[in-house]
PDB file of N, CA, C and O in Angstrom:
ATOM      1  N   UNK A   1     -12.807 -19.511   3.608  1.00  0.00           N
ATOM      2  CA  UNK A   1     -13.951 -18.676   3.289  1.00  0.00           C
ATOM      3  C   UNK A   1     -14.281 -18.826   1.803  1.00  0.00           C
ATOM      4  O   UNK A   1     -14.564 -19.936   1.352  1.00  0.00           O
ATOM      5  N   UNK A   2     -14.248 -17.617   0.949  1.00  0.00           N
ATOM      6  CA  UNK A   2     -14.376 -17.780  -0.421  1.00  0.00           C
ATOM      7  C   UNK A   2     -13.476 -17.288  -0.927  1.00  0.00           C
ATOM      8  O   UNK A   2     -12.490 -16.744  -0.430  1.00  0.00           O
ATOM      9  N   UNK A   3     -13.862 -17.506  -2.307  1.00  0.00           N
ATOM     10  CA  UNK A   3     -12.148 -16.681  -2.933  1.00  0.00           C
ATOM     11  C   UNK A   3     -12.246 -15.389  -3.124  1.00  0.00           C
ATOM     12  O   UNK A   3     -11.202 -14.741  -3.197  1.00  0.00           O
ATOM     13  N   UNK A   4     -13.337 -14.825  -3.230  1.00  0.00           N
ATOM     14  CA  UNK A   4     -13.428 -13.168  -3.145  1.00  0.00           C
ATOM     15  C   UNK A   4     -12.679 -12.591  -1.948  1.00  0.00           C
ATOM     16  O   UNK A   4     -12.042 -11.544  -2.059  1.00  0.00           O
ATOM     17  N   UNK A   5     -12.788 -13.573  -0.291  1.00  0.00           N
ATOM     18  CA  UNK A   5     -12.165 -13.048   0.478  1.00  0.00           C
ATOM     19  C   UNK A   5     -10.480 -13.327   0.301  1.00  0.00           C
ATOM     20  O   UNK A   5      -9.595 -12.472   0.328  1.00  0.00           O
ATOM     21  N   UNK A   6     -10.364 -14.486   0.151  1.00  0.00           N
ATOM     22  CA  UNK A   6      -9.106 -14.954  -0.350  1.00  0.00           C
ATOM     23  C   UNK A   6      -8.731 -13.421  -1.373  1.00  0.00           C
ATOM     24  O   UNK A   6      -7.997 -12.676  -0.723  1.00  0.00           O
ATOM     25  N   UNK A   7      -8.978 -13.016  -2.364  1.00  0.00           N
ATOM     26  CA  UNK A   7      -8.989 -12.561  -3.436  1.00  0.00           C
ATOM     27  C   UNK A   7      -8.410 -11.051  -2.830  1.00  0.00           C
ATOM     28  O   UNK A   7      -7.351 -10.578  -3.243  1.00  0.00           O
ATOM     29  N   UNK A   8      -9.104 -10.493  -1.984  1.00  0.00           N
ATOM     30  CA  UNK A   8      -9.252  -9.102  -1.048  1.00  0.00           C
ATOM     31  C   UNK A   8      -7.911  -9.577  -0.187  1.00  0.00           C
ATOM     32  O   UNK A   8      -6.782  -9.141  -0.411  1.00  0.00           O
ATOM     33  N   UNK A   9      -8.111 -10.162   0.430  1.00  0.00           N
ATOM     34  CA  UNK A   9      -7.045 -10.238   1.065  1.00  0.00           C
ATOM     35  C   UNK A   9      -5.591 -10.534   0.387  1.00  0.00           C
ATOM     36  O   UNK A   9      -4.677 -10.356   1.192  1.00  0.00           O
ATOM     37  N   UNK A  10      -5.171 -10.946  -0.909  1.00  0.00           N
ATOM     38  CA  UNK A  10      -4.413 -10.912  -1.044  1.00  0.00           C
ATOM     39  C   UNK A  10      -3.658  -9.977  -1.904  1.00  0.00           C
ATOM     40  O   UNK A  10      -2.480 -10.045  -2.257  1.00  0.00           O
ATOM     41  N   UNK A  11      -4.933  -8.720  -2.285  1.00  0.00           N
ATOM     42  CA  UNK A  11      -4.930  -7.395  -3.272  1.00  0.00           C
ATOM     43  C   UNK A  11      -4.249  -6.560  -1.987  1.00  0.00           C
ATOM     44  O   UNK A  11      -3.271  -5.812  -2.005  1.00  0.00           O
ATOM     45  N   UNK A  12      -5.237  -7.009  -0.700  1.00  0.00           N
ATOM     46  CA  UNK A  12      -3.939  -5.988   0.336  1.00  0.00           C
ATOM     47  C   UNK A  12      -2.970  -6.195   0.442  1.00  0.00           C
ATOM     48  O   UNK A  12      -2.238  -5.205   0.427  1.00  0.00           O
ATOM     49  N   UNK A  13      -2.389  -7.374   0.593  1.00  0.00           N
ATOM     50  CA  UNK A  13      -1.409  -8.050   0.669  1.00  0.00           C
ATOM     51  C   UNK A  13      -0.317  -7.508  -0.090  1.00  0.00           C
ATOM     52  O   UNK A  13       0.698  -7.157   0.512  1.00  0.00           O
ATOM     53  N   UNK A  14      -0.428  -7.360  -1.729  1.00  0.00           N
ATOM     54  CA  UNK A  14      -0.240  -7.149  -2.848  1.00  0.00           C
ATOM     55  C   UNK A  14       0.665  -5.601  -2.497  1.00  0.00           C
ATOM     56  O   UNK A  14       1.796  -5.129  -2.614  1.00  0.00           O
ATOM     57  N   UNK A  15      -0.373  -5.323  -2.120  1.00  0.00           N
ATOM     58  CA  UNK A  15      -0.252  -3.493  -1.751  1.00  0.00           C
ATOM     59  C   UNK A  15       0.660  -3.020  -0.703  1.00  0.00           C
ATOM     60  O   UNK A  15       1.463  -2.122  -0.958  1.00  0.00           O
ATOM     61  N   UNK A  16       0.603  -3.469   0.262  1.00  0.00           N
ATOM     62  CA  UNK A  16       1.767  -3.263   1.330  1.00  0.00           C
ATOM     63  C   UNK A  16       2.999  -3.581   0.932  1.00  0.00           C
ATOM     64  O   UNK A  16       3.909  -2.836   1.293  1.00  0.00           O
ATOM     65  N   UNK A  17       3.325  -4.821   0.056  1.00  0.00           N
ATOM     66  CA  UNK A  17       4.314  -5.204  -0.356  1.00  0.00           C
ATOM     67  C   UNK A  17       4.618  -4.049  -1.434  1.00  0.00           C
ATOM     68  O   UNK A  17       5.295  -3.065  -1.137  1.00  0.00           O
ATOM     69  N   UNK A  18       4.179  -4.207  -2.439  1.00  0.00           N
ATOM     70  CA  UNK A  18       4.931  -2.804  -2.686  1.00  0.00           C
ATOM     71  C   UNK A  18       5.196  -1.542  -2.437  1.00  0.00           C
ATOM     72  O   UNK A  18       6.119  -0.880  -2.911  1.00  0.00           O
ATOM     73  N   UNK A  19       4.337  -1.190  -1.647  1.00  0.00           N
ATOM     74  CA  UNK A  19       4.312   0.007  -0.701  1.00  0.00           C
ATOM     75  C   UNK A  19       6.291  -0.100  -0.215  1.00  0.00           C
ATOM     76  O   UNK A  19       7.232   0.611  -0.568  1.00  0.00           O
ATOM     77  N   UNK A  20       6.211  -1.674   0.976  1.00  0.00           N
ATOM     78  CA  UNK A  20       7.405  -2.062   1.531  1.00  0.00           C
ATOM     79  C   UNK A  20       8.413  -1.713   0.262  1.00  0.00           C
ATOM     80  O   UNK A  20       9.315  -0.917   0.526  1.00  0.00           O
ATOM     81  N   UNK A  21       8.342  -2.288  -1.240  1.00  0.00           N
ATOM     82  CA  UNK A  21       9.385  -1.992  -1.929  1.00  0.00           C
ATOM     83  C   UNK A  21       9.594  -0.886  -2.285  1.00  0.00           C
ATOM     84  O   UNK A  21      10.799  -0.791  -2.515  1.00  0.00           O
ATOM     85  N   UNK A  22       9.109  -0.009  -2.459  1.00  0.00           N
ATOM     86  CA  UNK A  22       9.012   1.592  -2.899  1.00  0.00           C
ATOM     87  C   UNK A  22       9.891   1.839  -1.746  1.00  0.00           C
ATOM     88  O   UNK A  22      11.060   2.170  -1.943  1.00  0.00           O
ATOM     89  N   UNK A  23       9.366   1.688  -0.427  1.00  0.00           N
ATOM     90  CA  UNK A  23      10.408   2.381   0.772  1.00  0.00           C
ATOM     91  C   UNK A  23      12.055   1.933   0.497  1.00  0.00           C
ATOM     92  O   UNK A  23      13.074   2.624   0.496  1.00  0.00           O
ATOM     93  N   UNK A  24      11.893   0.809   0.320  1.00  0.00           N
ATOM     94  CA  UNK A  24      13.246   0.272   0.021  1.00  0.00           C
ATOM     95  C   UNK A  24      14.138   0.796  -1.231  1.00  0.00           C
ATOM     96  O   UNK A  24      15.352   1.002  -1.221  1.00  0.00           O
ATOM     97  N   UNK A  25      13.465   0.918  -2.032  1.00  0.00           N
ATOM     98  CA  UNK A  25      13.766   0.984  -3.473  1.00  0.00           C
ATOM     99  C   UNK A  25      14.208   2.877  -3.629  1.00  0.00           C
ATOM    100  O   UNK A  25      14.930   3.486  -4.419  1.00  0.00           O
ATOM    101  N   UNK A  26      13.470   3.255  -2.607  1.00  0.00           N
ATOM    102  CA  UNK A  26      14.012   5.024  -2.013  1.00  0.00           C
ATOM    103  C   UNK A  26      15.081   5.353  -1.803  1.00  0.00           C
ATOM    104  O   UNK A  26      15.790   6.225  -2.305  1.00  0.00           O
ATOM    105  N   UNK A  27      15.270   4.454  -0.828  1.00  0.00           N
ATOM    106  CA  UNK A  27      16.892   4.219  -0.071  1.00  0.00           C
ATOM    107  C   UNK A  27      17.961   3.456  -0.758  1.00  0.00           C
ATOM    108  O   UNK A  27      18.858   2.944  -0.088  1.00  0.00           O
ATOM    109  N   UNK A  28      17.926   3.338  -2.119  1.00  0.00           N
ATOM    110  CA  UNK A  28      19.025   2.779  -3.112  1.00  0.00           C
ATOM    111  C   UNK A  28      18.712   3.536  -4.449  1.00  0.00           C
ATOM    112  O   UNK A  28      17.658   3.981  -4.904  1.00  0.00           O
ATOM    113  N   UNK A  29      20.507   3.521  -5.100  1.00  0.00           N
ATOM    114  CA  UNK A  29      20.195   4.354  -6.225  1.00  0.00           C
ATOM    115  C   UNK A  29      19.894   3.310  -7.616  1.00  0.00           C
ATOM    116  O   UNK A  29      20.660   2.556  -8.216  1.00  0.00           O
ATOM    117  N   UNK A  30      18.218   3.675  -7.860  1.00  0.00           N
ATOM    118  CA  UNK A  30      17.267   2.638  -8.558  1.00  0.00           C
ATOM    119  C   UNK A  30      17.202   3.940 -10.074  1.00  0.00           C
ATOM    120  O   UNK A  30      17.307   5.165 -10.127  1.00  0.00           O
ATOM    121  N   UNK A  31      17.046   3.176 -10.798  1.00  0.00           N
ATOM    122  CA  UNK A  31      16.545   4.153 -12.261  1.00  0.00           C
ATOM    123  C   UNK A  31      15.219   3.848 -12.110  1.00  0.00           C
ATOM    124  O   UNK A  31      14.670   2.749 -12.193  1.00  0.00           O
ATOM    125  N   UNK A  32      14.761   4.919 -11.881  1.00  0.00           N
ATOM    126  CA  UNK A  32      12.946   5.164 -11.905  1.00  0.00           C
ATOM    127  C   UNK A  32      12.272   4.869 -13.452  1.00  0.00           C
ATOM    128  O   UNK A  32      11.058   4.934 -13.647  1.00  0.00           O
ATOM    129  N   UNK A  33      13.213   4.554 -14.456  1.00  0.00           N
ATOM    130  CA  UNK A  33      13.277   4.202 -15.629  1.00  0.00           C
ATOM    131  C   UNK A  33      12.690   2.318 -15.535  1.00  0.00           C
ATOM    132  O   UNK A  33      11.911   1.572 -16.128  1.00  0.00           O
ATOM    133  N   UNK A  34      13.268   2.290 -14.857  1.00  0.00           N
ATOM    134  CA  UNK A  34      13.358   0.359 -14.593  1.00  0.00           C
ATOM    135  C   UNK A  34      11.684  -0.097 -14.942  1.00  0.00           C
ATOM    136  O   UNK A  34      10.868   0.323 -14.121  1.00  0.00           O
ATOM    137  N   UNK A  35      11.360  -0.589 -15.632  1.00  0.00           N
ATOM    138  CA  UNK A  35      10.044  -1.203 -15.506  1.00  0.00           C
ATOM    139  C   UNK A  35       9.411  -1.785 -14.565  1.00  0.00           C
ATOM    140  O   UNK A  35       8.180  -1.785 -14.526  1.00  0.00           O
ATOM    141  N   UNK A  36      10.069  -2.295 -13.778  1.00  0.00           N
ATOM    142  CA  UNK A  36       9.855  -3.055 -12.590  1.00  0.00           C
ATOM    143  C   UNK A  36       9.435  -2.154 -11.560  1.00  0.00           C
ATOM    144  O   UNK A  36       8.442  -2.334 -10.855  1.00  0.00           O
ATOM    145  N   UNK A  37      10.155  -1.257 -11.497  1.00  0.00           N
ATOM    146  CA  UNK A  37      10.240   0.229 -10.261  1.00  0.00           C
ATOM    147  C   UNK A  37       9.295   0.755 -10.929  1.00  0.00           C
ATOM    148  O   UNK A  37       8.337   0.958 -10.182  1.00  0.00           O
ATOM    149  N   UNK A  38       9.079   1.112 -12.105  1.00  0.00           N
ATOM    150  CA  UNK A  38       8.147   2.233 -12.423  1.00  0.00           C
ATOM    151  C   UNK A  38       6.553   1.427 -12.607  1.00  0.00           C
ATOM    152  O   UNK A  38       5.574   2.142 -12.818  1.00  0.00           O
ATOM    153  N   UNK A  39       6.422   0.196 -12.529  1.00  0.00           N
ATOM    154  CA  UNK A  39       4.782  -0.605 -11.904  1.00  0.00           C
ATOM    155  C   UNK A  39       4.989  -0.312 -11.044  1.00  0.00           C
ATOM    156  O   UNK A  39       4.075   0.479 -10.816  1.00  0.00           O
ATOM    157  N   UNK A  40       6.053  -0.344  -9.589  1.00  0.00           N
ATOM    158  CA  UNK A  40       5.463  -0.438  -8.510  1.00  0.00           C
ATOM    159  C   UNK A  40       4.992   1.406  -8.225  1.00  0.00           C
ATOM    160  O   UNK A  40       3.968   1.781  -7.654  1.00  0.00           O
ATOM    161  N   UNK A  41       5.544   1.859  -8.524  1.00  0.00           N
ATOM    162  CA  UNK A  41       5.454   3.556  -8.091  1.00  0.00           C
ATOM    163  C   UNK A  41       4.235   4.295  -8.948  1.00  0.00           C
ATOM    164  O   UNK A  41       3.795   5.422  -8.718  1.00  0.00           O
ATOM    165  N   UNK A  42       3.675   3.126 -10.289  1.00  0.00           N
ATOM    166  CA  UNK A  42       1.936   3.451 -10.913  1.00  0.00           C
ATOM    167  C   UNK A  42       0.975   2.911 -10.020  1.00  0.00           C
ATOM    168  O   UNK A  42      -0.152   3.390  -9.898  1.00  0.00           O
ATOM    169  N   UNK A  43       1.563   1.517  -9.134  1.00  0.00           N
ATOM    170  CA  UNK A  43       0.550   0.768  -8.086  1.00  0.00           C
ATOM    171  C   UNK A  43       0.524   1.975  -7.326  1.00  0.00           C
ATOM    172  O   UNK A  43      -0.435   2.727  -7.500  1.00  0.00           O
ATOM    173  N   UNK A  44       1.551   2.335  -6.390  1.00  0.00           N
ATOM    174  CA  UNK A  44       1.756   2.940  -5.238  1.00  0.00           C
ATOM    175  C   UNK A  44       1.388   4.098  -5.048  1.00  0.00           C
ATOM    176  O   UNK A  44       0.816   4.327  -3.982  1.00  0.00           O
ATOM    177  N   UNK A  45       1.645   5.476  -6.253  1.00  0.00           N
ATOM    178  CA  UNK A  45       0.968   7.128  -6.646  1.00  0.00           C
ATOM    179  C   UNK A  45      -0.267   7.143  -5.815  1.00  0.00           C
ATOM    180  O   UNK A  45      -0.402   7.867  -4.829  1.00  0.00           O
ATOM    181  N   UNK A  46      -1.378   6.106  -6.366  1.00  0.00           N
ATOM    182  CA  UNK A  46      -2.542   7.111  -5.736  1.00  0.00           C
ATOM    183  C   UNK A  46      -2.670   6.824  -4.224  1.00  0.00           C
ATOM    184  O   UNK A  46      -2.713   7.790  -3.461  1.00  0.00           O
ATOM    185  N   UNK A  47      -2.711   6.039  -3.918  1.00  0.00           N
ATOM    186  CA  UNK A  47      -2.420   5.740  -2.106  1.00  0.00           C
ATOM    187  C   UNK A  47      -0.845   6.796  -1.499  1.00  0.00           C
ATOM    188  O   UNK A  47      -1.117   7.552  -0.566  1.00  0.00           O
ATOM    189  N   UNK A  48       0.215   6.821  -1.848  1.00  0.00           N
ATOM    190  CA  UNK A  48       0.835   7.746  -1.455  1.00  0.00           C
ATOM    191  C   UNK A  48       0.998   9.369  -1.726  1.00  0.00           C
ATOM    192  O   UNK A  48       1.467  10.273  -1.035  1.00  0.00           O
ATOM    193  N   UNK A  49       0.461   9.337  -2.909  1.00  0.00           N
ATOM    194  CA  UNK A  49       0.366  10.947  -3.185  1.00  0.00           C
ATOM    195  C   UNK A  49      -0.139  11.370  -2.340  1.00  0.00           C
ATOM    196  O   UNK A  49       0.432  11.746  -1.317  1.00  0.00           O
ATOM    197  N   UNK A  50      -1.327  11.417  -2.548  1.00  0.00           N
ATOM    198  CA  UNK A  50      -2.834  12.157  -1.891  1.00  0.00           C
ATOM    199  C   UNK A  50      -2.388  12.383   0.040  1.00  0.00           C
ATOM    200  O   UNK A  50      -2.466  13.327   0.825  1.00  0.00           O
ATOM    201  N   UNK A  51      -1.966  11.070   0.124  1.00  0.00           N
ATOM    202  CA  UNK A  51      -1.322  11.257   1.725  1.00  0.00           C
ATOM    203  C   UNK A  51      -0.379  12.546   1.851  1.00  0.00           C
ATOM    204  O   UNK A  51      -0.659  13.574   2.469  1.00  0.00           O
ATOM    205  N   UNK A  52       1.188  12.190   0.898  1.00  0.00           N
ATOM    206  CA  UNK A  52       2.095  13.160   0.949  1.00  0.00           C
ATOM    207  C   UNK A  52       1.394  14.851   1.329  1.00  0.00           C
ATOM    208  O   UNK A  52       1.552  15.530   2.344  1.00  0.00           O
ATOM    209  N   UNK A  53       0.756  15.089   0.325  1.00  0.00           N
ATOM    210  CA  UNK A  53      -0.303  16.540   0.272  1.00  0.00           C
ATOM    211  C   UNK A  53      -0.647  16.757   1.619  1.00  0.00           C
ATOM    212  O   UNK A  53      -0.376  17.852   2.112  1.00  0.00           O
ATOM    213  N   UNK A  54      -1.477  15.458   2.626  1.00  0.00           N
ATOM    214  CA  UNK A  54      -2.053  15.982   3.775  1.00  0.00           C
ATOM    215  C   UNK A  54      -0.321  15.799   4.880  1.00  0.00           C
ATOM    216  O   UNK A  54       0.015  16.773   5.553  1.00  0.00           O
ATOM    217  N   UNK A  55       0.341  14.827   4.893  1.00  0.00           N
ATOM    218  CA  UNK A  55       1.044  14.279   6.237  1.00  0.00           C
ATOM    219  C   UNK A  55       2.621  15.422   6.100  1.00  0.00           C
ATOM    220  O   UNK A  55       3.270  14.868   5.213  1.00  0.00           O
ATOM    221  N   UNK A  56       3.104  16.170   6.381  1.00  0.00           N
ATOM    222  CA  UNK A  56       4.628  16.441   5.876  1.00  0.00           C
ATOM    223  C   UNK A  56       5.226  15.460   6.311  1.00  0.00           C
ATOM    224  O   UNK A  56       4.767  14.372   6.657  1.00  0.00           O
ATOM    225  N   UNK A  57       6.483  15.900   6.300  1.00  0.00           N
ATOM    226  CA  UNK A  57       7.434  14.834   6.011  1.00  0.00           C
ATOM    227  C   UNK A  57       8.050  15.700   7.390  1.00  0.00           C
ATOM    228  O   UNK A  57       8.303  16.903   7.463  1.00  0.00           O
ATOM    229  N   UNK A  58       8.223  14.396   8.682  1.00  0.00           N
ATOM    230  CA  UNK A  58       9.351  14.432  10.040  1.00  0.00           C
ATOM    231  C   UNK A  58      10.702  14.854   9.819  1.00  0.00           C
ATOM    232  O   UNK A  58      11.454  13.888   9.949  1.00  0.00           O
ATOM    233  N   UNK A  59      11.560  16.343   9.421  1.00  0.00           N
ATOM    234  CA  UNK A  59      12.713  16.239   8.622  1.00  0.00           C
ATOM    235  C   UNK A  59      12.820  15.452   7.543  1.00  0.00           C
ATOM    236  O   UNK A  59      12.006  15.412   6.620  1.00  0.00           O
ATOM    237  N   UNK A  60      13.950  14.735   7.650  1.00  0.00           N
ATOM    238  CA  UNK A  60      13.979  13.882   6.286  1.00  0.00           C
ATOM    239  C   UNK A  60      13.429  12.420   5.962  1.00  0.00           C
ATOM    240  O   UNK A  60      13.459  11.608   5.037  1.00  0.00           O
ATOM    241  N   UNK A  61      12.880  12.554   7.328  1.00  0.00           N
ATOM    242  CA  UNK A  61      12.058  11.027   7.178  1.00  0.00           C
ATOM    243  C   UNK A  61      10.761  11.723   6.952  1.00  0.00           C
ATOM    244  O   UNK A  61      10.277  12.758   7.409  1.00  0.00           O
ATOM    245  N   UNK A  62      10.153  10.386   5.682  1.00  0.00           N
ATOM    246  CA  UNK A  62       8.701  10.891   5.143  1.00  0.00           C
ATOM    247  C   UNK A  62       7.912   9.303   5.876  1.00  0.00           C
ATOM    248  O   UNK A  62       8.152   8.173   5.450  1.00  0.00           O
ATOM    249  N   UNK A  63       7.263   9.528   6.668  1.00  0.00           N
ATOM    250  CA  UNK A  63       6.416   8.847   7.268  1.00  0.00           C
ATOM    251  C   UNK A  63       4.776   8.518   6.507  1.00  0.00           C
ATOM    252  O   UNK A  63       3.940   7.864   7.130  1.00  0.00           O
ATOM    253  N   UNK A  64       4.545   8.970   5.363  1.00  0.00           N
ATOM    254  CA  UNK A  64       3.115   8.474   4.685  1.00  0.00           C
ATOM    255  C   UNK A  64       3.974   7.155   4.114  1.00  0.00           C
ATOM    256  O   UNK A  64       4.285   7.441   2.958  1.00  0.00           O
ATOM    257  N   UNK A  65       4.151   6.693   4.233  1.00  0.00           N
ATOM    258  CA  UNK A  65       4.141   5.230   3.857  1.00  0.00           C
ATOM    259  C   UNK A  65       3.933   4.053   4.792  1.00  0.00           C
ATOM    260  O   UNK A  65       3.259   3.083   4.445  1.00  0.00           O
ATOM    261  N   UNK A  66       4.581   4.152   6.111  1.00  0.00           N
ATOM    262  CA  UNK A  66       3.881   4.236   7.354  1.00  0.00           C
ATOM    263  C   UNK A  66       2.489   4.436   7.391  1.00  0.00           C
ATOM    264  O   UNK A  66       1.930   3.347   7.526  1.00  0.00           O
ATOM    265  N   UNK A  67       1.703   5.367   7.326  1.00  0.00           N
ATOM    266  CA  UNK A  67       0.338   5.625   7.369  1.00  0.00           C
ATOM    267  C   UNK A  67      -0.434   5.120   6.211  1.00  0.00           C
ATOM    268  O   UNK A  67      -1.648   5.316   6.261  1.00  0.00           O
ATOM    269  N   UNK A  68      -0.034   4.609   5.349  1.00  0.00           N
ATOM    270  CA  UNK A  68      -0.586   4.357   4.088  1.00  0.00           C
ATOM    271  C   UNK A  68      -0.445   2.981   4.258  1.00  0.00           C
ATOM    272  O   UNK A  68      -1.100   2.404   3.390  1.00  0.00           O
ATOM    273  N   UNK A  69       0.120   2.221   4.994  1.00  0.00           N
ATOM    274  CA  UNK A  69      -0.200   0.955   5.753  1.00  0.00           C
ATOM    275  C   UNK A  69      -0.663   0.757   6.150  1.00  0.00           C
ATOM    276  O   UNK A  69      -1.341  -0.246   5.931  1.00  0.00           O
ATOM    277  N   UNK A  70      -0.857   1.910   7.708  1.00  0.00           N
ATOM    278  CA  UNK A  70      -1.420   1.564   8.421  1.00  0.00           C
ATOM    279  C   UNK A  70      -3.268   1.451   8.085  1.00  0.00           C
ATOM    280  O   UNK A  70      -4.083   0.593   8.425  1.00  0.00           O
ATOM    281  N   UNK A  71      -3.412   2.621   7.350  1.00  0.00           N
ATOM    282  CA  UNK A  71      -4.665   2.926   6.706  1.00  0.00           C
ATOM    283  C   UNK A  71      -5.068   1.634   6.050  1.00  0.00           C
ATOM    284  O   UNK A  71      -5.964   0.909   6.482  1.00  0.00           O
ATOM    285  N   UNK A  72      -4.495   1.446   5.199  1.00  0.00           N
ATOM    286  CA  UNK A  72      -4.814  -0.339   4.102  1.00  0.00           C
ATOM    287  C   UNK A  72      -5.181  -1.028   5.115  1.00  0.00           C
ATOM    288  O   UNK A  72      -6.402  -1.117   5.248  1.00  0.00           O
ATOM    289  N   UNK A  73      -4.386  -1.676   6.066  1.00  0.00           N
ATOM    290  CA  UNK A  73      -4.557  -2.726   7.262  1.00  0.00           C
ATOM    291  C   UNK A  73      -6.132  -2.387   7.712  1.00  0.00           C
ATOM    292  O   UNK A  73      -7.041  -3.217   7.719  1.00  0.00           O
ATOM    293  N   UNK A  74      -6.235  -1.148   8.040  1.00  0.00           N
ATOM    294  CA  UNK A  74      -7.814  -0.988   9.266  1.00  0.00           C
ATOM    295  C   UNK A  74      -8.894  -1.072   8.022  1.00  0.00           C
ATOM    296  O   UNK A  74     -10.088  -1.299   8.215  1.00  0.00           O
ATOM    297  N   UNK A  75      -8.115  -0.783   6.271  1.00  0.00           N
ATOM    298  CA  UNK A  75      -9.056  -1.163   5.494  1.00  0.00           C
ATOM    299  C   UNK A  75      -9.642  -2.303   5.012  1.00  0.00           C
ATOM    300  O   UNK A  75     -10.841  -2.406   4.752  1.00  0.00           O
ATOM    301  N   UNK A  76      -8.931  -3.042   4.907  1.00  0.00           N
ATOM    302  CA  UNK A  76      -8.441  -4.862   4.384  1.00  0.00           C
ATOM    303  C   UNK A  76      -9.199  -5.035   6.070  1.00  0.00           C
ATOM    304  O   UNK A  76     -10.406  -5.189   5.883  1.00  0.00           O
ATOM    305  N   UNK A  77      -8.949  -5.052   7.259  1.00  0.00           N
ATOM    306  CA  UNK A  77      -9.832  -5.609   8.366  1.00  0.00           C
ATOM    307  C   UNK A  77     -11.351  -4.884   8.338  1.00  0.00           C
ATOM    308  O   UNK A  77     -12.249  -5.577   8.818  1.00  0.00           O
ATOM    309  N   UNK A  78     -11.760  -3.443   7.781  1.00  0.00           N
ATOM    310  CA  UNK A  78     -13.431  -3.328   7.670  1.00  0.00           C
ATOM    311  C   UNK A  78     -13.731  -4.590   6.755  1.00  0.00           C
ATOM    312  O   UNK A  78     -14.397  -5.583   7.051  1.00  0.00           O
ATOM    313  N   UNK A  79     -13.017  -4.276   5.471  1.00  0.00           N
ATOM    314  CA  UNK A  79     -13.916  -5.030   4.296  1.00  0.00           C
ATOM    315  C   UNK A  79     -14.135  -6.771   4.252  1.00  0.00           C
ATOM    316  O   UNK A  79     -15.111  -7.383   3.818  1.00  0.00           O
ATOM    317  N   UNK A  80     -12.962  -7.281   4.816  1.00  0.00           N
ATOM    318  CA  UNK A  80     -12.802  -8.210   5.223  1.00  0.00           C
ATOM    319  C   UNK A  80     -13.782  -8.893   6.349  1.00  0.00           C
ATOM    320  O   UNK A  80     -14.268 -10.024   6.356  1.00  0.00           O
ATOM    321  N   UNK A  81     -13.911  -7.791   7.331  1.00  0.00           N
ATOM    322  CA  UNK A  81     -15.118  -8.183   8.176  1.00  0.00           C
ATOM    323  C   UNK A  81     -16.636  -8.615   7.998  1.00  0.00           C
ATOM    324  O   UNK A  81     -17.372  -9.487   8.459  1.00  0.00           O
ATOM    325  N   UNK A  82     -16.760  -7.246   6.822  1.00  0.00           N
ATOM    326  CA  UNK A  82     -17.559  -7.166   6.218  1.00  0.00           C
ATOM    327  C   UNK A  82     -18.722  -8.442   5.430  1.00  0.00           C
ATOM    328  O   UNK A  82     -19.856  -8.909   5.544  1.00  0.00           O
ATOM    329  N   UNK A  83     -17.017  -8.580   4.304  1.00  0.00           N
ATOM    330  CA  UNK A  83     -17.528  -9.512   3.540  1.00  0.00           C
ATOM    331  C   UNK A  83     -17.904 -10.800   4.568  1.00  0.00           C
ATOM    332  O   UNK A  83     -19.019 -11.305   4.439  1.00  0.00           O
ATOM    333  N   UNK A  84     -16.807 -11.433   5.778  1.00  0.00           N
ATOM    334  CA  UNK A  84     -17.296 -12.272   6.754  1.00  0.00           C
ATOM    335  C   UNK A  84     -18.699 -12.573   7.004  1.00  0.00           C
ATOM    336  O   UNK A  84     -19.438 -13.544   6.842  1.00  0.00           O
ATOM    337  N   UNK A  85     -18.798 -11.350   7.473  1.00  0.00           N
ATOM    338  CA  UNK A  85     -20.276 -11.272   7.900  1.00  0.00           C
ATOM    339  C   UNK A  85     -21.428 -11.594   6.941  1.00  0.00           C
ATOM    340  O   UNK A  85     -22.311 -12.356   7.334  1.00  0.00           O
ATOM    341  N   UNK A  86     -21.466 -11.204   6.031  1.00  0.00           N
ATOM    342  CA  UNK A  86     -22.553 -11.524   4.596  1.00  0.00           C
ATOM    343  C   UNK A  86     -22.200 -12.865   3.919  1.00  0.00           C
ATOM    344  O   UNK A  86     -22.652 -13.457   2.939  1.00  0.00           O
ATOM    345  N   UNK A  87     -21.450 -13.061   4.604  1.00  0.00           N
ATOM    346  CA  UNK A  87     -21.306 -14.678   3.861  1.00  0.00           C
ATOM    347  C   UNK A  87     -21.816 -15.794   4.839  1.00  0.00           C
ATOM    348  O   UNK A  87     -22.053 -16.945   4.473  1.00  0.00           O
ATOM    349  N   UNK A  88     -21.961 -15.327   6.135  1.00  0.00           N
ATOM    350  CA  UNK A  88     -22.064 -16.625   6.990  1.00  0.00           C
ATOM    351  C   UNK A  88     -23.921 -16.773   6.940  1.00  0.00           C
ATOM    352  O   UNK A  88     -24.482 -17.706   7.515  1.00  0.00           O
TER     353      UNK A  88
END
């Protein structure tokens, strides 16, 4: 296609993956100090906060990260479509 789609698609891309490391990075004892950890959790805040507020948390499993995937995915496939379409 073009590289804007290329471009979109790989900003989602981008995003799930750290989304994926944040989950991971939960479940080990990480210094939130770490530079590395603390980009991914400035990427990750506004897509997971705002969720946390609406979704609680299943006992001790917190499931908005889950949904904050799933959400990106049906987003990255509108815009993606989107752009498809206006390009052909």
């Amino acid at each position: 296609m073009s590289w804007l789609y290329s471009f979109i698609d790989l900003l989602f891309y981008a995003l799930n993956l750290a989304i994926l490391i944040r989950v991971i990075v939960s479940w080990l004892n990480v210094s939130p100090y770490n530079p590395l950890i603390s980009f991914i959790y400035q990427i990750t805040d506004p897509i997971i906060l705002p969720l946390r507020r609406i979704i609680p948390p299943l006992g001790m499993i917190d499931i908005t990260p889950i949904i904050a995937i799933l959400l990106l995915s049906i987003l990255q496939q509108i815009l993606l479509s989107l752009l498809a379409a206006a390009l052909r």
